[in-house]
C-alpha positions as CSV (number, residue, x, y, z in Angstrom):
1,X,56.4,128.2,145.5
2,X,59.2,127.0,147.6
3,X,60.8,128.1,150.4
4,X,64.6,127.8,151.2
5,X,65.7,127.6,155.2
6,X,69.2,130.0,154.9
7,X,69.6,129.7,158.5
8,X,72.0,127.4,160.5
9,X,70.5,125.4,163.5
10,X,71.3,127.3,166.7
11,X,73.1,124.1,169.1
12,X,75.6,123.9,171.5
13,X,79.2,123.2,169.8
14,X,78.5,125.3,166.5
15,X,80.5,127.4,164.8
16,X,81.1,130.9,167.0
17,X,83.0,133.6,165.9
18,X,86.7,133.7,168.5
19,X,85.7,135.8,171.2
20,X,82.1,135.5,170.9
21,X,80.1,133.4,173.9
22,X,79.5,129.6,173.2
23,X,76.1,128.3,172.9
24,X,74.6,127.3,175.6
25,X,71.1,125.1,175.9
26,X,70.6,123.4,179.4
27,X,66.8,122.1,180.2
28,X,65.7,123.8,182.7
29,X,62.5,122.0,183.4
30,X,61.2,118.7,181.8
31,X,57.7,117.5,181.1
32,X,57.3,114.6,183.8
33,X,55.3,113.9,187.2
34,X,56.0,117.4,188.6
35,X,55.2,119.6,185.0
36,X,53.1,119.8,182.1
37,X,55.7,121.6,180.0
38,X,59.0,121.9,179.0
39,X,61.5,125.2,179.5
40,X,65.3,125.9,178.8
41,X,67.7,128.3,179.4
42,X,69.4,129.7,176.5
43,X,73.2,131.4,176.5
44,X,74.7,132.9,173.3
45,X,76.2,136.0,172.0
46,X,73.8,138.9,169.6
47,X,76.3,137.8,167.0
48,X,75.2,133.8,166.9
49,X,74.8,131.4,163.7
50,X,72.3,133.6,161.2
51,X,72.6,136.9,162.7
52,X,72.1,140.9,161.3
53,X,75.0,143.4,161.7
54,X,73.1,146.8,162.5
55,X,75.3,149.7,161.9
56,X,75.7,150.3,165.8
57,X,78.3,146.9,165.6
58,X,80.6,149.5,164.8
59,X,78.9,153.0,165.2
60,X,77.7,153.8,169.0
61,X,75.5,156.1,167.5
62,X,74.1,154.0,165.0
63,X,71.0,152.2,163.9
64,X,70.5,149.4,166.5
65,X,69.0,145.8,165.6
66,X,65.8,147.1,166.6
67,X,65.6,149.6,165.0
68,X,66.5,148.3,161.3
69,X,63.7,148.9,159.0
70,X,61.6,145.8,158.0
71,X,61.8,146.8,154.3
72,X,65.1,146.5,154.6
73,X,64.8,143.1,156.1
74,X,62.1,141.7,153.6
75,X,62.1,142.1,150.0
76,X,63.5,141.0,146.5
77,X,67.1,139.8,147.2
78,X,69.5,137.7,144.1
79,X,71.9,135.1,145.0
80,X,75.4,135.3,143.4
81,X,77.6,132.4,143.3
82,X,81.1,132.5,143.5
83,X,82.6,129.0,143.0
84,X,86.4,130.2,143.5
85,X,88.5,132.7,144.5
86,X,89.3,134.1,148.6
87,X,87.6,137.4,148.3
88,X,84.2,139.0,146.9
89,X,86.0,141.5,144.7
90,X,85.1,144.9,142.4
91,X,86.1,143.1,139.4
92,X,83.8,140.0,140.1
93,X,80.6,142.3,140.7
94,X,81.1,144.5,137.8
95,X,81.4,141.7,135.7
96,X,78.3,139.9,137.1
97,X,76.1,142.7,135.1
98,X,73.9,143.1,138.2
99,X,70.7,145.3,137.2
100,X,70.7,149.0,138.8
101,X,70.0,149.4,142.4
102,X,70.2,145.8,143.2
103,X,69.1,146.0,146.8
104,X,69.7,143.1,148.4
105,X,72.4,140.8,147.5
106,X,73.5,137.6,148.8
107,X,76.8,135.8,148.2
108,X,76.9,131.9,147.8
109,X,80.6,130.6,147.9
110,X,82.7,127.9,149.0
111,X,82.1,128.4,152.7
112,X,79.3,126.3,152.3
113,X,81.4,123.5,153.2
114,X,83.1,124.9,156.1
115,X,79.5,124.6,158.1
116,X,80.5,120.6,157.8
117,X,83.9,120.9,159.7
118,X,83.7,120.3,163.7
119,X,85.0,124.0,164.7
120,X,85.2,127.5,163.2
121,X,87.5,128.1,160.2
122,X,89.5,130.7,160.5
123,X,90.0,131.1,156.6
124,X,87.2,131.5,154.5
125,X,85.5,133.7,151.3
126,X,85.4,137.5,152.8
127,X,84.2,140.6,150.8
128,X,86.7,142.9,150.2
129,X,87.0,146.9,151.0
130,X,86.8,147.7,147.6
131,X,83.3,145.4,146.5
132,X,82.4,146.6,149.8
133,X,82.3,150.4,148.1
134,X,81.0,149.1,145.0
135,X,78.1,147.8,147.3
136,X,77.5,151.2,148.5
137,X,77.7,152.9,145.4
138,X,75.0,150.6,143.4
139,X,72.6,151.3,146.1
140,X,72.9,147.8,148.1
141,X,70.5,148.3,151.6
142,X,71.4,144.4,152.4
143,X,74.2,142.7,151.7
144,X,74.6,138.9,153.0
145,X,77.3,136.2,153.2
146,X,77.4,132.4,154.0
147,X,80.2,132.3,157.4
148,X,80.2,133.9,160.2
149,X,81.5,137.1,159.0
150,X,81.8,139.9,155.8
151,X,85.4,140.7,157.3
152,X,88.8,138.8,156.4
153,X,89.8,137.1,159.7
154,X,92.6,138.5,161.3
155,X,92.2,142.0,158.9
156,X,94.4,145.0,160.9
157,X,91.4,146.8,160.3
158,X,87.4,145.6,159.7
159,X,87.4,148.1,156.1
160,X,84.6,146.1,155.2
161,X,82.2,146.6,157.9
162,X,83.3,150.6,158.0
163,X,82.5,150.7,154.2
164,X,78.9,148.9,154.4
165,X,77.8,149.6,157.9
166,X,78.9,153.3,157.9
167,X,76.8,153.4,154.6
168,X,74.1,152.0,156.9
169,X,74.2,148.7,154.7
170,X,72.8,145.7,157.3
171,X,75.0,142.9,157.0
172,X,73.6,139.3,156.6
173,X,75.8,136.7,158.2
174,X,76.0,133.6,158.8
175,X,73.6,132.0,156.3
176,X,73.9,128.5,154.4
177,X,73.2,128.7,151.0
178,X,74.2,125.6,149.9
179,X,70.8,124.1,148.5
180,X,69.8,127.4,146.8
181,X,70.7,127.8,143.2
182,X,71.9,131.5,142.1
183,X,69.1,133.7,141.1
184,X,66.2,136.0,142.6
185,X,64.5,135.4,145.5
186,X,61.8,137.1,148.1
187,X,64.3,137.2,151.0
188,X,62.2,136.8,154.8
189,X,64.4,137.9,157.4
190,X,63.5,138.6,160.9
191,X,66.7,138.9,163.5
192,X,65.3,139.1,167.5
193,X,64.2,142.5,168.1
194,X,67.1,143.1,171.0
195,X,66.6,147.1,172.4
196,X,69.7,148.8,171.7
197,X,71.3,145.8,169.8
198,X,74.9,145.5,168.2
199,X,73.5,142.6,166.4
200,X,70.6,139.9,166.5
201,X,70.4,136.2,165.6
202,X,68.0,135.8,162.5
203,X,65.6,133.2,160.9
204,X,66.1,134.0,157.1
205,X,64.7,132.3,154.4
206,X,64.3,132.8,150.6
207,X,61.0,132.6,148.6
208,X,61.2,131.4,144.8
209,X,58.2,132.0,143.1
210,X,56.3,134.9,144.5
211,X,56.3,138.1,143.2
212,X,56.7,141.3,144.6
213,X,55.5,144.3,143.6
């Protein structure tokens, strides 16, 4: 059995979405003369690194991230790789011959090598409206993607998250992929459990070689 980290390192200086709040970690108490432990203060955004999109991102009267269902969260999940192209498209998922009711599907493209650049990019592989319906129609409860979001920066309007998170699709963002080979995984993923949460950050990883039934 091994086990795949997806998540990115939560830091100060990482990669935040424009408009989001930077990271902040300032040591708040060190172990020394005066302490026998350690403590820090931690400032960032419910949309940081690995995070879920709940439904209520977009919907005020939507699921929260507290209230996303942990079989929803945990369960079989395929990576697809995509090794060119801008956009996660209808054509390229009806051509990947995914089995019915695929539930949980996670895209692996070039992004992977924006994670290495000293800023957020501001272009990057997005899925599109239309695989975004496709999603929705083949049953998808999960859908995940290696930047910071599912959405085309700068798009007039987010038609992707309406499609998936008005389906009540979570959205899995933020994830690095880059040492996991395409195929089917047990995907672990367990975002903060914020009350009333527009989003959560998330430790995800992906499990070859267990079964479940």
């Amino acid at each position: 059995m091994k086990i795949y980290d997806i998540s990115v390192p939560i830091r100060p200086g990482m990669h935040t979405y424009p408009g989001d709040a930077q990271v902040e970690v300032q040591r708040t108490l060190e172990i020394g003369d005066d302490s026998h432990y350690a403590l820090s203060r931690l400032v960032m955004g419910s949309h940081t690194g690995t995070h879920i999109d709940p439904p209520a991102h977009f919907y005020p009267s939507g699921l929260t991230a507290d209230k996303v269902p942990l079989d929803v969260l945990v369960g079989p999940a395929t990576v697809v790789e995509m090794s060119e192209g801008k956009a996660v498209s209808r054509d390229f998922l009806e051509a990947l011959r995914l089995p019915e009711r695929t539930e949980r599907i996670l895209f692996k493209t070039t992004n992977g090598a924006l994670w290495d650049k000293p800023t957020f990019q501001h272009r990057f592989v997005h899925i599109d409206e239309g695989a975004a319906r496709w999603l929705v129609e083949r049953g998808a409860r999960l859908v995940g993607i290696d930047y910071l979001s599912a959405e085309q920066y700068g798009a007039r309007q987010p038609a992707t998250h309406w499609a998936l998170l008005g389906s009540g699709v979570i959205i899995l963002e933020g994830i690095d992929l880059r040492d996991v080979p395409p195929g089917d995984y047990l995907l672990a993923c367990l975002p903060l459990k914020i009350e009333g949460g527009d989003g959560a950050p998330a430790r995800a990883v992906l499990i070859d070689g267990m079964t479940v039934r």
